[in-house]
C-alpha positions as a Markdown table, in Angstrom:
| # | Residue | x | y | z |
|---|---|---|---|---|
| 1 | Unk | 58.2 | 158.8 | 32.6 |
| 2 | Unk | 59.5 | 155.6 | 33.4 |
| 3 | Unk | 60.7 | 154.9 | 37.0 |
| 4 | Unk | 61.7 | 151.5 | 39.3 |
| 5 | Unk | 62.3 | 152.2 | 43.2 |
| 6 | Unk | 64.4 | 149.9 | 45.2 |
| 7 | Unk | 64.0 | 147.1 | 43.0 |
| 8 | Unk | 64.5 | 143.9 | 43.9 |
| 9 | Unk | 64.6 | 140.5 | 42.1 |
| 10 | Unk | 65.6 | 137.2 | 43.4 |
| 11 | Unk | 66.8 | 133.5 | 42.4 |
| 12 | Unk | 66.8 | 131.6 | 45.3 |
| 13 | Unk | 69.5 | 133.4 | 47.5 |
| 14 | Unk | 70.8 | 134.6 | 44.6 |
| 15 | Unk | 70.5 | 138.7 | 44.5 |
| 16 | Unk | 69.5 | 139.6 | 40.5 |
| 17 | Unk | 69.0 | 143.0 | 42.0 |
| 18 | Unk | 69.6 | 144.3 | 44.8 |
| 19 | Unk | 67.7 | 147.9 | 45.5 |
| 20 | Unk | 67.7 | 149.6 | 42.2 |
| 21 | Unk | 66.7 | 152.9 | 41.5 |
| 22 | Unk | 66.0 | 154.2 | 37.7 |
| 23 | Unk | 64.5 | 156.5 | 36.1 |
| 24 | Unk | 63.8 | 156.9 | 32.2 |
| 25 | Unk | 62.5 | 160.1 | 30.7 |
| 26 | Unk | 59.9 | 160.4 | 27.8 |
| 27 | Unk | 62.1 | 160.2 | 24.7 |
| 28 | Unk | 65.6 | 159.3 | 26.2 |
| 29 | Unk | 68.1 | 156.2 | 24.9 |
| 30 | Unk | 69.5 | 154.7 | 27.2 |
| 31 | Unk | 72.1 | 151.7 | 27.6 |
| 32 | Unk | 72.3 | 149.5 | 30.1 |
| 33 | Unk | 76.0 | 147.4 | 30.5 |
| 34 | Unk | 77.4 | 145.3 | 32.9 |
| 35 | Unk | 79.0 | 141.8 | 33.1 |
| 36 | Unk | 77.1 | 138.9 | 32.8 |
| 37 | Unk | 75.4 | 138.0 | 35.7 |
| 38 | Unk | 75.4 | 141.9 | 37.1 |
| 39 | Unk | 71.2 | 141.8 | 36.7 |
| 40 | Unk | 71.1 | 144.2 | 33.6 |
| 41 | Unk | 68.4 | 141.5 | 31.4 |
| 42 | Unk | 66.4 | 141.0 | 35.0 |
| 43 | Unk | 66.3 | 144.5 | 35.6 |
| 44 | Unk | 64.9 | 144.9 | 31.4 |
| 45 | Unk | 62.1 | 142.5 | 32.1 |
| 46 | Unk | 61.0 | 143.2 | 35.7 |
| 47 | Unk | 60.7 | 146.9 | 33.8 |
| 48 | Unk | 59.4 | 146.2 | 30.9 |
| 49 | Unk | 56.8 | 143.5 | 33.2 |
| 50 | Unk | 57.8 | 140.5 | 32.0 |
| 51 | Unk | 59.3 | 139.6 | 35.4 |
| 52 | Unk | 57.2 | 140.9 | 38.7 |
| 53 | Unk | 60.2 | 142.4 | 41.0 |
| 54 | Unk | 60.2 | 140.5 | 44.7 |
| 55 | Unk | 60.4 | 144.4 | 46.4 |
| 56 | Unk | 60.3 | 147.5 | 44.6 |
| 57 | Unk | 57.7 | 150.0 | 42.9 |
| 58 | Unk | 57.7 | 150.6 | 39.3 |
| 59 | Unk | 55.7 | 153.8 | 38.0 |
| 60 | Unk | 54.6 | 154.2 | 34.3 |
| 61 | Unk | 53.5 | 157.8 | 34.0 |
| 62 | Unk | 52.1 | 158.4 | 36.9 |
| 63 | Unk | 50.9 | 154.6 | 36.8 |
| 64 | Unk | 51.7 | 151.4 | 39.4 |
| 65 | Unk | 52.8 | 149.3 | 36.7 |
| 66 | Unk | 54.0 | 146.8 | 39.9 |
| 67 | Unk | 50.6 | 146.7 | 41.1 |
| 68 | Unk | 48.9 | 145.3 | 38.4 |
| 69 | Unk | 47.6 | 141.9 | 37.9 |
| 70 | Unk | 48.9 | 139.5 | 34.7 |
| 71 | Unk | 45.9 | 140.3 | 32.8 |
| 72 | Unk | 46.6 | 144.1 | 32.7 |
| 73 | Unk | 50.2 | 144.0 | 32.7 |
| 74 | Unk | 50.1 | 141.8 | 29.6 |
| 75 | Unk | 47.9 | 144.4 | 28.3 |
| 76 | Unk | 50.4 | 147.3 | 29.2 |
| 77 | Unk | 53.5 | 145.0 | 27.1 |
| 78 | Unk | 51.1 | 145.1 | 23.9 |
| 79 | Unk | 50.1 | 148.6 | 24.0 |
| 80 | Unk | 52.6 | 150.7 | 25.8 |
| 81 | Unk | 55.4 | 148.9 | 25.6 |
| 82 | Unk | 57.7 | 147.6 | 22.5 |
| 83 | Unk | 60.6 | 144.4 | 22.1 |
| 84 | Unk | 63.1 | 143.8 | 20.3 |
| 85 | Unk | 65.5 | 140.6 | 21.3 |
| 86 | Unk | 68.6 | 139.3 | 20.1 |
| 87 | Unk | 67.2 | 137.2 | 17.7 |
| 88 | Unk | 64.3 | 138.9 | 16.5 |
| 89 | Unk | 62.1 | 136.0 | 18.1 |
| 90 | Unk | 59.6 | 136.9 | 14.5 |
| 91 | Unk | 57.0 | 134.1 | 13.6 |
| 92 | Unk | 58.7 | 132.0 | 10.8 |
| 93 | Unk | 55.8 | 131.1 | 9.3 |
| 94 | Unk | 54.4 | 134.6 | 9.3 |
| 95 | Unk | 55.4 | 137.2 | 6.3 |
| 96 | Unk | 57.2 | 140.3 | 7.3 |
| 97 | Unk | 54.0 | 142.7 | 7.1 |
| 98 | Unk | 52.0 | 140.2 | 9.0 |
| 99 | Unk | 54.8 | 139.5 | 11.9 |
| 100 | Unk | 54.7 | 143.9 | 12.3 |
| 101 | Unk | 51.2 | 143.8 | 12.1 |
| 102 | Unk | 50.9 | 140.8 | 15.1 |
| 103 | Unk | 50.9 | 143.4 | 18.3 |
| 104 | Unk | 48.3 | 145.6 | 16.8 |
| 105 | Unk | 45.9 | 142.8 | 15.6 |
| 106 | Unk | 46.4 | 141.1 | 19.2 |
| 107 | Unk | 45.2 | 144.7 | 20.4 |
| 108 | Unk | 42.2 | 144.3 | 18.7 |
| 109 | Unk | 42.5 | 146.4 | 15.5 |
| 110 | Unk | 41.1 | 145.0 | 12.5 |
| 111 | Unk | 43.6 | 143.0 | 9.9 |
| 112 | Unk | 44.1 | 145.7 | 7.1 |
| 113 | Unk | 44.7 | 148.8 | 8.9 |
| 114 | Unk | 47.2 | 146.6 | 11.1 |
| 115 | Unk | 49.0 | 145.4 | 8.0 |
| 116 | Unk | 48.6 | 149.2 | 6.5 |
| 117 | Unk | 50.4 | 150.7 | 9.3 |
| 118 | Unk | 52.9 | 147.8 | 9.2 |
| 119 | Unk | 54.0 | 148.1 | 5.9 |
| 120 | Unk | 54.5 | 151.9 | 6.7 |
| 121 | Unk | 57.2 | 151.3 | 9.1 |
| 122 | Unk | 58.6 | 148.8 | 6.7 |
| 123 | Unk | 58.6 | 151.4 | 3.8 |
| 124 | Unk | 60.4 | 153.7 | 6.8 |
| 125 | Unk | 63.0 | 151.2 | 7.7 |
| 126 | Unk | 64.1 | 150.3 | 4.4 |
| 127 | Unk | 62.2 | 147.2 | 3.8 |
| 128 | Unk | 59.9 | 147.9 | 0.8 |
| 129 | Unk | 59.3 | 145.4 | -1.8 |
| 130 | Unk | 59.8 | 142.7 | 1.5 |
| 131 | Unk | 56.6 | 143.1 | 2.9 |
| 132 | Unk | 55.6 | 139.6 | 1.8 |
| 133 | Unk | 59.2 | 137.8 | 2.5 |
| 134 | Unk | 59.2 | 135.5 | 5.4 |
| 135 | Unk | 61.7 | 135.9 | 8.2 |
| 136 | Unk | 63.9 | 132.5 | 7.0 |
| 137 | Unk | 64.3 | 134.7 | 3.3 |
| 138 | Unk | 65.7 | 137.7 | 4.7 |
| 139 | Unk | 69.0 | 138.4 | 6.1 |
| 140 | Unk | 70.1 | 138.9 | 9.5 |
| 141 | Unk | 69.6 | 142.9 | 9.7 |
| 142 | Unk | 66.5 | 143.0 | 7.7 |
| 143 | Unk | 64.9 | 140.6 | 9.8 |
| 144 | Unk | 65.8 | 142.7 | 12.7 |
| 145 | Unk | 64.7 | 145.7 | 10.6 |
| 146 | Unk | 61.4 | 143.6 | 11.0 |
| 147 | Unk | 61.5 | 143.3 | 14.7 |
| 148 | Unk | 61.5 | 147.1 | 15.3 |
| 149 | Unk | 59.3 | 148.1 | 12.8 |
| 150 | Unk | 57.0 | 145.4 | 14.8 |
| 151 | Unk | 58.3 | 147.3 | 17.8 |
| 152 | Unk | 57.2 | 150.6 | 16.8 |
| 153 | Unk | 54.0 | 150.3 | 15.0 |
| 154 | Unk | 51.5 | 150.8 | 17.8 |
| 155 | Unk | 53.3 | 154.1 | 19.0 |
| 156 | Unk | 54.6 | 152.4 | 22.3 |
| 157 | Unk | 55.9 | 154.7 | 24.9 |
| 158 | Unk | 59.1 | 152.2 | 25.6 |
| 159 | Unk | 61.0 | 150.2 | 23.3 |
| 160 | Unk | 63.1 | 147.6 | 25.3 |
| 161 | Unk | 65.7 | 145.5 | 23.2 |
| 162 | Unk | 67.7 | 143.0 | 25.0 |
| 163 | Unk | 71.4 | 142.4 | 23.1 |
| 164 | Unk | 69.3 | 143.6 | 19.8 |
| 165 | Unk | 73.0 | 143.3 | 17.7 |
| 166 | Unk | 73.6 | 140.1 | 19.3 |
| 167 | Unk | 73.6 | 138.0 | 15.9 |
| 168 | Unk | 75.0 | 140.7 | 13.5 |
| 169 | Unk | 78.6 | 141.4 | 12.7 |
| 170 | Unk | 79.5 | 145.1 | 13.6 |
| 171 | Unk | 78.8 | 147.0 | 10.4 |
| 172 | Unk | 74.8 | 145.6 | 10.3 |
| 173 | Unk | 74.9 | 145.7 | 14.1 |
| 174 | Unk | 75.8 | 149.7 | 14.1 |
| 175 | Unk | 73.0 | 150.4 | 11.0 |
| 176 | Unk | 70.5 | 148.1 | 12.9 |
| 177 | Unk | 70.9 | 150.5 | 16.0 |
| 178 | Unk | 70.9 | 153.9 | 14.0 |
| 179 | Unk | 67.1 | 152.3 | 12.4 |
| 180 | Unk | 66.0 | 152.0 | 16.1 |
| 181 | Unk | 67.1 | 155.0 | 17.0 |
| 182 | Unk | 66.5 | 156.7 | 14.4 |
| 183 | Unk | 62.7 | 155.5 | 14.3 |
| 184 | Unk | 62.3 | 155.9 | 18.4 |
| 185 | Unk | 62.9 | 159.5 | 17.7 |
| 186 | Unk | 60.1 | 160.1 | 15.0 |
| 187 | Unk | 57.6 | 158.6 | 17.3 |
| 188 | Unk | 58.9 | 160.3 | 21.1 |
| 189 | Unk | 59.3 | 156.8 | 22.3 |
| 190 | Unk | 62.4 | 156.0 | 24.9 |
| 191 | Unk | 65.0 | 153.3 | 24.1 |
| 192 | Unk | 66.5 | 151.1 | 27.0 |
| 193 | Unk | 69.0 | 148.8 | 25.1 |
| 194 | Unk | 70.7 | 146.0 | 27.2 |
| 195 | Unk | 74.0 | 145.4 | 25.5 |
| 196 | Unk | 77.6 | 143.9 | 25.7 |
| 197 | Unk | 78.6 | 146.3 | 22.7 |
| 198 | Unk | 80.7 | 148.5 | 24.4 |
| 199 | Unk | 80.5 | 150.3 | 20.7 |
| 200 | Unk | 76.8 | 150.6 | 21.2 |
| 201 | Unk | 76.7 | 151.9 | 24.5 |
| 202 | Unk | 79.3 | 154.5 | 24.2 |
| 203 | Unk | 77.1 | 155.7 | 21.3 |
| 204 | Unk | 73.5 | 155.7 | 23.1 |
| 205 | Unk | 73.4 | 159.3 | 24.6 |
| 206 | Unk | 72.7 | 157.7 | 28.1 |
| 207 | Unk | 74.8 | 154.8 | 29.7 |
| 208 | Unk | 73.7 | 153.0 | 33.0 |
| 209 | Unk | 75.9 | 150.5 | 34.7 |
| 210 | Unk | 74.7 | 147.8 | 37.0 |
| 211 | Unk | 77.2 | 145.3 | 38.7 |
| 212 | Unk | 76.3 | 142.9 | 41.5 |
| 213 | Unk | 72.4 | 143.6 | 40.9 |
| 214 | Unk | 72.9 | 147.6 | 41.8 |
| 215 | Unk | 73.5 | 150.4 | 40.1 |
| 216 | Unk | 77.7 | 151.4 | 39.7 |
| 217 | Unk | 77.3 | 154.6 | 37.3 |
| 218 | Unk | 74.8 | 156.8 | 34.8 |
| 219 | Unk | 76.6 | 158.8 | 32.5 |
| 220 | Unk | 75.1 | 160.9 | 30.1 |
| 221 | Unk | 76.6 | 162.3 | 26.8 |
């Protein structure tokens, strides 16, 4: 569903990556672990489009996601795609509903059936009676409860989360994952986590590890 040939991504002479090849199936988890510096956050973002790749092809079912201009590859992030980071990265000065409802409104839908949907997925991740709390009144794991329900609510395809336990301690970290998870699954969508967690990867059902900017291992559950 999701594919990157021979993937390449520089700094300077600096190899991010160096030739990868990946492929992500409709519906699958999967982890992505290294060392720092091994090219597993480059390798998120030049697939997720935030990055263009310096050599490589990148195919989004059946489409050249590395051909397309800015323009439509922004496009693809808001519709096809959804993010969660490390710290959440939700507008402080935005309520909970409106921060979930943000991707669909910038999509063009109109303001109540955005918030609607949002407070759905807030209902679904444990968050009702919130909907109105800003980000700076919550606690770590609900705000990150937040981010994924912002992640989820236009159906995307993908949900990329770069270190998305980062910030938590390891109890909120491990129920923040089994929310993501547990939500990807309702909607069909795959789950590429980038993560130091060795916890979190050996629970994801698919682990992919990159060192030196390639591709050392995939091991399935």
């Amino acid at each position: 569903m999701l594919s990157g040939r021979g993937l390449v991504k520089r700094y300077g002479a600096q190899y991010a990556l160096a030739g990868v090849d990946i492929d992500i199936r409709a519906g699958e988890a999967v982890a992505i672990v290294g060392p720092s510096g091994s090219g597993k956050t480059s390798l998120l973002h030049v697939l997720a489009g935030i990055l263009r790749a310096d050599a490589g092809e990148i195919h989004l079912a059946g489409q050249r996601v590395d051909q397309l201009g800015e323009k439509k590859r922004s496009e693809l992030r808001r519709t096809e795609f959804g993010f969660v980071f490390q710290s959440g990265m939700l507008v402080s000065e935005l309520s909970a509903e409106e921060n979930v409802a943000l991707p669909s409104l910038l999509a063009g839908k109109g303001r109540k059936e955005a918030v609607d949907a949002g407070r759905i997925w807030l209902e679904r991740l444990g968050l009702k009676g919130m909907e109105t709390r800003r980000p700076g009144e919550m606690s770590g794991g609900q705000a990150q409860r937040v981010a994924i329900a912002r992640a989820l609510t236009h159906q995307p395809k993908v949900i990329f989360a770069d270190e998305p336990t980062g910030a938590l301690d390891t109890r909120t970290g491990r129920e923040t994952m089994d929310a993501l998870l547990g939500a990807a699954r309702e909607t069909g969508a795959a789950v590429v986590v980038v993560t130091h967690d060795r916890d979190i990867a050996e629970s994801m059902p698919t682990t992919v590890s990159i060192r030196d900017g390639l591709i050392a291992s995939r091991v399935a559950a």
